[in-house]
C-alpha positions in Angstrom: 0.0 0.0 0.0 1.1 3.3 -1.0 0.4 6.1 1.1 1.6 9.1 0.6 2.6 12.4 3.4 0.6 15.6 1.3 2.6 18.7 1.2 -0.9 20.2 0.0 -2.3 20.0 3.6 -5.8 20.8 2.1 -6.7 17.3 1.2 -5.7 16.0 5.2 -9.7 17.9 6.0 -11.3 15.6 3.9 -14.0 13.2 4.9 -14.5 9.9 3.3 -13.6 8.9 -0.5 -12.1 11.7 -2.6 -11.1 10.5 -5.8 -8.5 12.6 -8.2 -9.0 11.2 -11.3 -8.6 11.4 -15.2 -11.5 10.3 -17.8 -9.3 9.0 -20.4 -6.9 7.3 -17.6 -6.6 3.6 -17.4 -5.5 3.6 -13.8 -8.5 5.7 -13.1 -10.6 3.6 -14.9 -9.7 0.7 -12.2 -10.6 2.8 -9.1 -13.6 3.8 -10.7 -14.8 0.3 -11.4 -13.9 -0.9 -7.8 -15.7 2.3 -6.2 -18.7 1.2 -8.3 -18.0 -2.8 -7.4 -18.1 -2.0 -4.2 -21.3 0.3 -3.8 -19.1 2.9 -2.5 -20.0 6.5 -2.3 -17.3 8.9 -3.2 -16.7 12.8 -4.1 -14.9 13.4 -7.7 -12.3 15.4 -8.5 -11.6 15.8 -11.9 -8.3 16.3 -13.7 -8.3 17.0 -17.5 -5.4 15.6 -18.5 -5.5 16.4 -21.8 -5.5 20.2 -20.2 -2.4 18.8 -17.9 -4.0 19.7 -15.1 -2.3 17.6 -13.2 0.9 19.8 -13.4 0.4 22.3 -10.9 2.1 22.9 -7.6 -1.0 21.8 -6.0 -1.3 19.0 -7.3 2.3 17.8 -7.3 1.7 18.4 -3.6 -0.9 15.5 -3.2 0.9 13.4 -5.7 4.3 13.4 -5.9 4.7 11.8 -9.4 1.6 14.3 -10.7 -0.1 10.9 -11.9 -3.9 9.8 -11.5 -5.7 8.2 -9.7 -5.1 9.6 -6.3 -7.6 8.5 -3.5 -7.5 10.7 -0.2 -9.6 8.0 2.3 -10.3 10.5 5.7 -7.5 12.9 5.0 -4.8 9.8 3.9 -3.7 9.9 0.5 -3.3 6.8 -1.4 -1.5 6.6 -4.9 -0.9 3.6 -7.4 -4.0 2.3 -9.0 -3.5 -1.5 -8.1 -2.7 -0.9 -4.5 -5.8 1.5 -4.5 -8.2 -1.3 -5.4 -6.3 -3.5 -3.1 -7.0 -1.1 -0.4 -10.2 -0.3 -1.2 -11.5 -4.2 -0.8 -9.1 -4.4 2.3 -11.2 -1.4 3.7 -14.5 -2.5 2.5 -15.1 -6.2 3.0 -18.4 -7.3 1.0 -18.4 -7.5 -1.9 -15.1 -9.5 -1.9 -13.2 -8.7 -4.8 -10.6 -11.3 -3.6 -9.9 -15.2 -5.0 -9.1 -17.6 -3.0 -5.5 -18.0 -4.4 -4.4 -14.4 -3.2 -0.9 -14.9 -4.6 -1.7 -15.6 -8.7 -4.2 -12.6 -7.9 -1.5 -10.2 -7.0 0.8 -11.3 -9.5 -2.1 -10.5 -12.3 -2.1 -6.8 -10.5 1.8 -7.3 -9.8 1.9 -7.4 -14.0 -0.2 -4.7 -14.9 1.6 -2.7 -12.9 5.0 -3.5 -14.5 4.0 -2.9 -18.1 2.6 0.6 -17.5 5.4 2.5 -18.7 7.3 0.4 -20.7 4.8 -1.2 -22.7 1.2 0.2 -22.1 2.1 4.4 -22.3 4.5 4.2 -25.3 1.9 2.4 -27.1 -1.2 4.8 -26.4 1.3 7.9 -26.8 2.3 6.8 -30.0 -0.7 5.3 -31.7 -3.0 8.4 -30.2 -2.5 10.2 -27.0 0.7 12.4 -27.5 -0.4 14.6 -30.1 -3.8 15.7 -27.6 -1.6 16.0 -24.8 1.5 17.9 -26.0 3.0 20.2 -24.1 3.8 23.6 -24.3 7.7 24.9 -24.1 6.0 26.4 -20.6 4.4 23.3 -19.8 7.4 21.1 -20.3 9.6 23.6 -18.2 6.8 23.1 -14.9 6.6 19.4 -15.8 10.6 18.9 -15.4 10.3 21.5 -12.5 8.0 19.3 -10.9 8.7 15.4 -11.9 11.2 14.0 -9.5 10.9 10.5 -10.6 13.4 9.3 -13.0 11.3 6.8 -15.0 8.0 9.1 -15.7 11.2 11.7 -16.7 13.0 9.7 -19.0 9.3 8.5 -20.6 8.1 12.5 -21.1 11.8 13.1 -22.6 11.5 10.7 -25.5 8.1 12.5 -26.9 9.3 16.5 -25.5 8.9 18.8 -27.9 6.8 17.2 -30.6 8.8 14.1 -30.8 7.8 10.8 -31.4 8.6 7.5 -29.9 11.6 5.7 -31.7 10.5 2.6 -33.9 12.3 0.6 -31.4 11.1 1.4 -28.5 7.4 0.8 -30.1 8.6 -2.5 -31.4 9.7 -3.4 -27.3 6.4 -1.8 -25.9 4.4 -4.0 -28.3 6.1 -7.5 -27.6 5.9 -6.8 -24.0 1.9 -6.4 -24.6 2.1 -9.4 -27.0 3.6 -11.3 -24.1 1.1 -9.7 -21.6 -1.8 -11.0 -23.6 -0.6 -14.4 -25.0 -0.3 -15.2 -21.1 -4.3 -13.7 -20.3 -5.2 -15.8 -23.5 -4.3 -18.9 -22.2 -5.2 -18.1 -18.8 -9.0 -17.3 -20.3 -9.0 -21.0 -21.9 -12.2 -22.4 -20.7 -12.4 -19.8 -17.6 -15.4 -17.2 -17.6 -12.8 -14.5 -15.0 -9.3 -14.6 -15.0 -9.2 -16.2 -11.4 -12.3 -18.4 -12.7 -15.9 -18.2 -11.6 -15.6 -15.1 -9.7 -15.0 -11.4 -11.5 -12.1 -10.3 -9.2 -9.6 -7.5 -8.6 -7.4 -9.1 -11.6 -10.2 -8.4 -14.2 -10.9 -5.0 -12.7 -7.1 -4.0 -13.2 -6.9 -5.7 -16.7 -10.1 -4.6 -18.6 -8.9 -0.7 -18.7 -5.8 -2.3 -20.5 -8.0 -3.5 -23.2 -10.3 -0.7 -23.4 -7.5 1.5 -24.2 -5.3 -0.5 -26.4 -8.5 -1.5 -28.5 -8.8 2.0 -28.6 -5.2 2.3 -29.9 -5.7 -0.1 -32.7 -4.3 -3.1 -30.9 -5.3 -6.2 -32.6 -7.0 -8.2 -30.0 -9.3 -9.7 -33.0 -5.9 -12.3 -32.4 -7.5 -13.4 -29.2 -10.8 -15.0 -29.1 -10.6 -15.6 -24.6 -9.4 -12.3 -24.4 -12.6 -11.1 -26.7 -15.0 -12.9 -25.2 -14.1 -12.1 -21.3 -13.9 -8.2 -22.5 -17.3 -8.8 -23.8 -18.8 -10.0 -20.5 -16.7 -7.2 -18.8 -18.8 -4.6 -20.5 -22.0 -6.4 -19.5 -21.6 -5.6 -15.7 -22.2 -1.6 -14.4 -19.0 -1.1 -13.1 -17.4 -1.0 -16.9 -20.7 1.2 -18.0 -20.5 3.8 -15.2 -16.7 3.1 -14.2 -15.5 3.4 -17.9 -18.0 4.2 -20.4 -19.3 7.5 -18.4 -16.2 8.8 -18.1 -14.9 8.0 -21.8 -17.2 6.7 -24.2 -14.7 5.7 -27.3 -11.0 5.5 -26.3 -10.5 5.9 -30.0 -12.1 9.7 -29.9 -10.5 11.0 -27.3 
């Protein structure tokens, strides 16, 4: 669990579930889904990322790596999606969004987690996102100012300034997905959820991958489990009011 000392007191006055979130955010998308899972009421706070709002001092000051989702529980601030959701069904015992073998379920999260910036960012910047989320020569300057981690750094660095992502390093971010995916295929072999019978935590982190990445032209028309679980995914309201609310058609954005 990742918690998180605020230098922007503000948010330590809060009461109950504040979420700081992004509509076109995958991450987001995965708190959203559990908050709805859950039956949990919670107060929004929007960030228009497209707008980088998230690069302000203020915001910086509740999140240190200026990233969504950020969920401030009673005053405590909680970053990283997957330990979010953890949390959340931690703090909130029924419904159980847990299987009964704990450990392959926090290696699913454990794996989402890892491809985020290698794999799953390069892909959506360079297929879609970075044009509608370029910064200004002013923007760029607060977002260095700001960014003390060294991997988000070195990933804004390669697309600064109008550039785009090196053929390479699209060819590495889409055979770590290819990877990624073969695995869920297989897992999805005669299984409804990825843990089995029960929708968990592991689909809840996954399904945002493939929401976005469908959205990014990624050909998942090359796996039929994969199709068919995202299908039943966006049967249950968590995906409608979690996902589709918030961002309709990845593809539009």
């Amino acid at each position: 669990m990742v918690v998180v000392q605020p230098t922007n007191k503000s948010v330590e006055a809060f009461e109950g579930l504040h979420l700081y979130h992004g509509a076109i955010s995958n991450c987001s998308m995965r708190v959203r889904m559990t908050l709805v899972e859950k039956g949990l009421d919670w107060t929004s706070h929007h960030v228009d990322l497209k707008k980088k709002e998230n690069i302000t001092d203020d915001y910086f000051g509740i999140n240190p790596k200026g990233l969504v989702p950020t969920l401030v529980h009673d005053g405590v601030v909680h970053t990283e999606s997957n330990d979010i959701i953890d949390y959340l069904d931690n703090a909130y015992g029924e419904p159980s969004l847990r299987a009964e073998d704990t450990e392959t379920l926090m290696s699913w999260l454990e794996l989402a987690t890892s491809l985020h910036v290698p794999a799953v960012k390069p892909y959506v910047y360079a297929t879609i996102i970075a044009p509608k989320v370029k910064k200004t020569a002013q923007e760029e300057a607060k977002y260095a100012e700001l960014q003390k981690n060294e991997e988000l750094s070195k990933f804004h660095a390669q697309h600064a300034g109008g550039k785009q992502f090196q053929g390479e390093a699209f060819k590495e971010a889409e055979a770590k997905l290819n990877e990624a995916f073969a695995k869920l295929e297989s897992t999805l072999a005669g299984s409804k959820w990825m843990m089995g019978d029960k929708f968990t935590l592991a689909d809840i982190s996954w399904i945002p991958l493939h929401f976005v990445l469908i959205g990014c032209g990624y050909p998942f028309q090359n796996y039929p489990n994969i199709t068919r679980w995202a299908d039943a995914c966006a049967k249950r309201r968590s995906f409608k009011e979690g996902i589709l609310e918030w961002c309709p058609d990845f593809s539009k954005v």
